[in-house]
C-alpha positions, 0 to 999 in steps of 0.5 A: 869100743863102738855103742850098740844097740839091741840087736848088737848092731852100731848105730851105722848099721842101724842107719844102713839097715833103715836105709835099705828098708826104706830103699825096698819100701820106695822101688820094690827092689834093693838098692845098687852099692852106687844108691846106697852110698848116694843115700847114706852120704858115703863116698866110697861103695867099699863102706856100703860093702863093708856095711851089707858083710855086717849086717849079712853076719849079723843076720839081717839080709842075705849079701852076695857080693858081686851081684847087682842089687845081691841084697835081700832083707831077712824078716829080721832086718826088715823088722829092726831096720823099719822105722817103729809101727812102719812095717808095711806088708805087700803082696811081696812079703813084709819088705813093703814093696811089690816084689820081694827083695830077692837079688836079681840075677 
Protein backbone atom coordinates (compact mmCIF):
# COMPACT_ATOMS: atom_id res chain seq x y z
CA UNK A 1 0.00 0.00 0.00
CA UNK A 2 1.24 3.46 -1.12
CA UNK A 3 1.94 6.25 2.03
CA UNK A 4 -0.45 9.33 1.62
CA UNK A 5 -0.72 12.35 2.77
CA UNK A 6 -3.36 14.40 4.27
CA UNK A 7 -5.12 14.95 1.42
CA UNK A 8 -5.29 11.26 0.54
CA UNK A 9 -2.76 12.01 -2.30
CA UNK A 10 1.09 9.70 -2.64
CA UNK A 11 3.73 11.75 -2.42
CA UNK A 12 3.90 11.60 -6.45
CA UNK A 13 0.99 13.50 -6.91
CA UNK A 14 1.99 15.81 -4.27
CA UNK A 15 5.17 16.63 -6.37
CA UNK A 16 3.08 16.61 -9.67
CA UNK A 17 0.66 18.92 -7.98
CA UNK A 18 3.54 21.37 -6.81
CA UNK A 19 4.79 21.07 -10.04
CA UNK A 20 1.95 22.60 -11.72
CA UNK A 21 1.52 25.41 -9.14
CA UNK A 22 4.77 26.40 -9.50
CA UNK A 23 4.52 25.98 -13.53
CA UNK A 24 1.21 28.50 -13.38
CA UNK A 25 3.00 30.50 -10.83
CA UNK A 26 6.44 31.00 -13.40
CA UNK A 27 4.20 31.44 -17.00
CA UNK A 28 0.61 32.57 -16.18
CA UNK A 29 -0.46 29.46 -17.87
CA UNK A 30 -0.65 25.67 -17.24
CA UNK A 31 1.95 23.29 -18.35
CA UNK A 32 1.71 21.16 -21.68
CA UNK A 33 1.86 17.22 -21.00
CA UNK A 34 5.47 17.55 -22.86
CA UNK A 35 6.56 20.64 -19.67
CA UNK A 36 5.45 18.60 -17.06
CA UNK A 37 7.18 15.45 -18.02
CA UNK A 38 10.55 17.54 -18.56
CA UNK A 39 9.64 18.86 -15.01
CA UNK A 40 9.04 15.85 -13.10
CA UNK A 41 11.92 13.92 -14.78
CA UNK A 42 9.42 11.58 -16.38
CA UNK A 43 9.89 10.16 -19.70
CA UNK A 44 6.85 9.24 -20.62
CA UNK A 45 3.46 11.90 -21.01
CA UNK A 46 1.35 8.96 -20.26
CA UNK A 47 2.47 9.07 -16.58
CA UNK A 48 1.86 13.07 -16.53
CA UNK A 49 -1.74 11.85 -17.81
CA UNK A 50 -1.82 9.41 -15.64
CA UNK A 51 -1.10 12.10 -12.77
CA UNK A 52 -3.60 15.12 -14.18
CA UNK A 53 -6.66 11.75 -14.07
CA UNK A 54 -5.69 11.52 -10.10
CA UNK A 55 -5.36 14.61 -9.07
CA UNK A 56 -8.67 15.57 -11.33
CA UNK A 57 -10.80 12.53 -8.87
CA UNK A 58 -9.23 13.82 -6.33
CA UNK A 59 -10.43 17.37 -6.77
CA UNK A 60 -7.41 19.42 -7.06
CA UNK A 61 -7.60 20.79 -11.06
CA UNK A 62 -9.97 20.13 -13.53
CA UNK A 63 -8.26 17.89 -16.51
CA UNK A 64 -9.57 17.63 -19.90
CA UNK A 65 -7.97 15.08 -21.64
CA UNK A 66 -7.19 16.23 -25.26
CA UNK A 67 -6.89 19.66 -24.71
CA UNK A 68 -3.33 21.68 -24.94
CA UNK A 69 -2.62 22.82 -21.66
CA UNK A 70 -6.47 21.28 -20.30
CA UNK A 71 -5.55 21.66 -16.88
CA UNK A 72 -6.96 24.16 -14.56
CA UNK A 73 -6.09 24.19 -10.85
CA UNK A 74 -8.83 24.14 -8.17
CA UNK A 75 -8.37 26.52 -5.29
CA UNK A 76 -8.05 23.32 -3.37
CA UNK A 77 -4.94 22.40 -5.34
CA UNK A 78 -3.56 25.48 -5.42
CA UNK A 79 -3.60 25.55 -1.65
CA UNK A 80 -2.22 21.86 -0.87
CA UNK A 81 0.26 21.61 -3.99
CA UNK A 82 2.05 25.38 -3.03
CA UNK A 83 4.96 25.12 -1.19
CA UNK A 84 3.89 26.33 2.92
CA UNK A 85 3.23 30.40 3.25
CA UNK A 86 3.75 30.43 -1.07
CA UNK A 87 0.39 31.17 -2.27
CA UNK A 88 0.85 34.23 -3.98
CA UNK A 89 -2.66 36.18 -5.23
CA UNK A 90 -2.50 37.73 -8.74
CA UNK A 91 -4.92 39.69 -10.30
CA UNK A 92 -5.76 36.07 -12.14
CA UNK A 93 -6.92 34.48 -9.17
CA UNK A 94 -5.03 32.56 -6.45
CA UNK A 95 -2.93 30.63 -9.07
CA UNK A 96 -0.29 33.21 -8.82
CA UNK A 97 0.04 34.34 -12.29
CA UNK A 98 -1.29 36.79 -14.40
CA UNK A 99 -3.98 35.09 -16.10
CA UNK A 100 -5.88 32.14 -14.73
CA UNK A 101 -5.28 28.88 -15.13
CA UNK A 102 -8.26 28.24 -17.43
CA UNK A 103 -7.24 25.52 -20.26
CA UNK A 104 -6.79 27.23 -23.57
CA UNK A 105 -8.92 26.43 -26.37
Amino acid sequence: MRPRDLHGLTPGRVRALAAIVAYVAEHGRPPTHRELAERLGLGSTQSVRDYCEALHEAGMLVYTPGIARGIALTPEGVRVGAPAGRVRRGPGGPSGGSGSAQPSR
